[in-house]
Each structure stands twice: as structure tokens, then as C-alpha cells.
C-alpha positions, 0 to 999 in steps of 0.5 A: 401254845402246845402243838395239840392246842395248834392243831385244833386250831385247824379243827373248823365249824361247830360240833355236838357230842353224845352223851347217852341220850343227851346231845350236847353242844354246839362246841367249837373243834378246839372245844372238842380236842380240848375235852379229848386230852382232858378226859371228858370225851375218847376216841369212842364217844360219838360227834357230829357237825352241827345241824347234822343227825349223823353221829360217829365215833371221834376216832373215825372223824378225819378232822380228830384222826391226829388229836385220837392218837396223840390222846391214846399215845399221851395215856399209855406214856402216863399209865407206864410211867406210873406202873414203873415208878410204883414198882421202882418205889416198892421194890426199893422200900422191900430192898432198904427195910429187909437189908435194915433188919438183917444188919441189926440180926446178923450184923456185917453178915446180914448186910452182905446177904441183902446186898447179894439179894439185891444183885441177884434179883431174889427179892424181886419180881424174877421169880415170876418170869414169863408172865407179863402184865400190859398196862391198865385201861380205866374207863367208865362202866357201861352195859355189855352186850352179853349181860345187862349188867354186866360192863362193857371194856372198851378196846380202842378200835382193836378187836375184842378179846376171844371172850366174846362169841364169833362173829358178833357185832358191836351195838350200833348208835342211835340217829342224833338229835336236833342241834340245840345250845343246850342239853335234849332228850333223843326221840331215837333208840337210845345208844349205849353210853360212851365211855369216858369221863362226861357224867350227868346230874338228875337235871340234865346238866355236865359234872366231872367224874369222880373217880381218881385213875392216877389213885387206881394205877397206883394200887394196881402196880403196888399189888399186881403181884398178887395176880402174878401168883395166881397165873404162876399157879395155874402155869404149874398146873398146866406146863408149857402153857402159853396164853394171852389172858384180857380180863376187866374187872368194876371197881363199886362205889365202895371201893372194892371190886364187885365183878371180874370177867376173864376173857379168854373161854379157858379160864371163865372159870376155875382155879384162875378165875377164883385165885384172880377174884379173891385176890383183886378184891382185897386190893384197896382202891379209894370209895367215890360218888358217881359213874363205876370204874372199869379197869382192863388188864392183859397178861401174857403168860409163856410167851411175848407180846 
């Protein structure tokens, strides 16, 4: 047993889960961390105990406060390990395929010349020095406040980025609904959807999120070079610039990136916000059914963290 799984042994009683306008449930304590680590609930979806009308966010609920952060811990450890061996891989395929030509052109010659290239860096991502990218945030789409329809990217607790005006306040929950052993309509105000992986048929009934985040990291570490060019350019418009630079962008059903928001007002639009677009929609992410993906990127651009 692993000591996430011993842990929610502690969790007691029953609990219902929110899932737009649907309550789900009761589910026992170790139900609920059980579907935290694997993706069916976060940290924002809405909880309460069986038989109470009060629901609240996961992460704010003592009893899952130690399940949150292990969850949160578990999927940065997971997205940096993939962004690492993805650039590890490309950066080896570029080093061994231009050293492979070279010495078949220019002989002992070439073979020198790839060795010194990569000694030196000069194949590699160096020439984009002082920009760095965190890791990725996938997360189902759900409205923003400023937009109908546009989305909404989660920030796990953290204050929202300064695209979003002074001051305002996020949407709050709706009451909950009688406890039931299956699925039932709210008669409140209906919430906005929680993020995560739960989705549901025209029936009412739970089916699994069809979009693959391993497959979507992937293609963003193997081409966020691409954007990395972008930001360089707009530094060599504006020298000594240094900035931090949120932006989240929805995947379509098609596969291609249909809306991008840039969350910083000094690049809403212009140059960047066009470079950054044209370049993320020529990025190959896979077709799929269901809810849309989300995925938040940040960079820092002349200055760390």
C-alpha cells in the first residue's frame, strides 16, 4: 500500500462531488483522494459531506489539505520529467543526424566540427538565453469570467496572472443539492465547471476524459522552441526588457490551437501575441472527443523566476 492510499484510510465519512450541475456520490474519503491522484477530481473541484449543502474546494477541505499537495507535487515531478527527456531526446537526434552528415561531407573534418558544436552549445538551446518556460498546466476548458466563450486557466490557489483586471473576484459556488446515491439536477444557480478530468454523457452518467496530457506535453517540449523565437524577437525590439509572460491557449477537438490569451496587458496584442499564435497553431497536437484541453504556459523573459 502506498502512503497516499494509508493516508486516505484516515479520510472518514461519506462525501458528494460537484460536477457542473450534477452531484455526485456519496463516495468514501479514500474514493475521493483515489480519484484526486488519478485525475478525475483537483484541488478546485467542489466536495461536501454527505447530507450537508455546503460545498467547498478539495484544497480547502482539512481532511484532503495533505492528498492536494501531494497530488500538485506528483504532477509537476511528472510534467518536468517529460519536458526534460523530450529535449534530451531531441537535442541528441539533432547532435547525432548533423555530426552523421558532416562526416560524410567533409570527412575527419566534419566530425570535429560536430564535436566541437556540441561542446560549445551552438546546436542547442543557449542561443536563447534568458528566456525560460515553467512547466505546463493541462486542464479542461471552462468559461471565463471576461468572455463567455472564452476559458478559464486554473491557477491552483495562486493569484491570477495581471491579465485580469484589479480587484476582481472569482465566480463563486452555487449551494449544493440533496445527497442522493446517484446523479441529480442542482435547483441552484448552476456553478462553473470544475476542471478536471470528470465528464459526462447526455444521460447523466461519468465517462473518462478523452484527451491524452502525456501526448500534449510531449508536443510542447518537442516545439517550444518555436515560441522561445518569438520572445527572443520582441526582446530585440524592446532592449532590457524583462518580464513575466502567463499565457494559456485551447486545443479544438481537431487538434489544432483554436484561442490564445496572453496575460500580461503589454502583449494582449502585437507583434508577440501574433508570433506566439502563428507559431502554436502549426504545433501537431493529436484530434480527440470530448471536453477541450486547456494548457498554461509561463515565461520569464531577463530575469529568473
Amino acid at each position: 500500500m502506498v502512503a497516499g492510499q494509508e493516508l486516505a484510510a484516515d479520510v472518514e465519512g461519506h462525501w458528494l462531488f460537484r460536477h457542473g450541475d450534477l452531484v455526485l456520490g456519496p463516495v468514501s474519503g479514500r474514493q475521493i483522494v483515489e480519484k484526486l491522484q488519478g485525475g478525475e477530481l483537483t484541488p478546485d473541484s467542489l466536495i461536501a459531506p454527505a447530507g450537508e449543502r455546503d460545498f467547498h474546494k478539495v484544497r480547502d477541505v482539512e481532511a484532503f489539505k495533505v492528498h492536494v499537495a501531494l497530488s500538485e507535487a506528483r504532477a509537476r515531478v511528472d510534467a518536468t520529467v517529460l519536458v526534460e527527456q523530450e529535449k534530451n531526446r531531441k537535442r541528441m537526434m539533432i547532435l547525432a543526424g548533423v555530426a552523421g552528415g558532416l562526416v560524410l561531407v567533409l570527412g575527419s573534418g566534419g566530425f570535429l566540427l560536430a564535436r566541437n558544436a556540441a561542446i560549445h552549445g551552438w546546436l542547442g538551446e543557449e542561443e536563447f538565453e534568458g528566456i525560460e518556460m515553467e512547466a505546463p498546466v493541462i486542464r479542461l476548458a471552462q468559461a471565463r469570467q471576461d468572455d463567455e466563450e472564452l476559458f478559464e486557466y486554473p491557477t491552483n490557489g495562486a493569484a491570477r496572472p495581471s491579465g485580469r483586471p484589479a480587484g476582481e473576484a472569482p465566480p463563486k459556488p452555487g449551494a449544493g443539492a440533496k445527497p442522493t446515491a446517484v446523479a441529480s439536477r442542482a435547483e441552484d444557480r448552476k456553478p462553473p465547471r470544475p476542471t478536471g478530468a470528470v465528464a459526462t454523457d447526455p444521460d447523466g452518467m461519468e465517462v473518462a476524459q478523452q484527451f491524452d496530457q502525456s501526448a500534449i506535453n510531449r508536443v510542447v517540449a518537442g516545439n517550444k522552441s518555436s515560441l522561445f523565437r518569438c520572445f527572443k524577437e520582441e526582446a530585440e525590439r524592446s532592449p532590457g526588457l524583462a518580464a513575466k509572460v502567463p499565457l494559456e491557449f485551447v486545443i479544438g477537438n481537431d487538434g489544432r490551437v483554436s484561442k490564445l490569451w496572453v496575460d500580461n496587458p503589454q502583449f494582449k496584442k502585437g507583434p508577440l501575441y501574433d508570433c506566439l499564435l502563428s507559431e502554436l497553431q502549426k504545433w501537431p497536437f493529436r484530434a480527440y472527443e470530448g471536453e477541450r484541453a486547456t494548457v498554461g504556459l509561463s515565461f520569464n523573459i531577463g530575469r529568473r523566476g
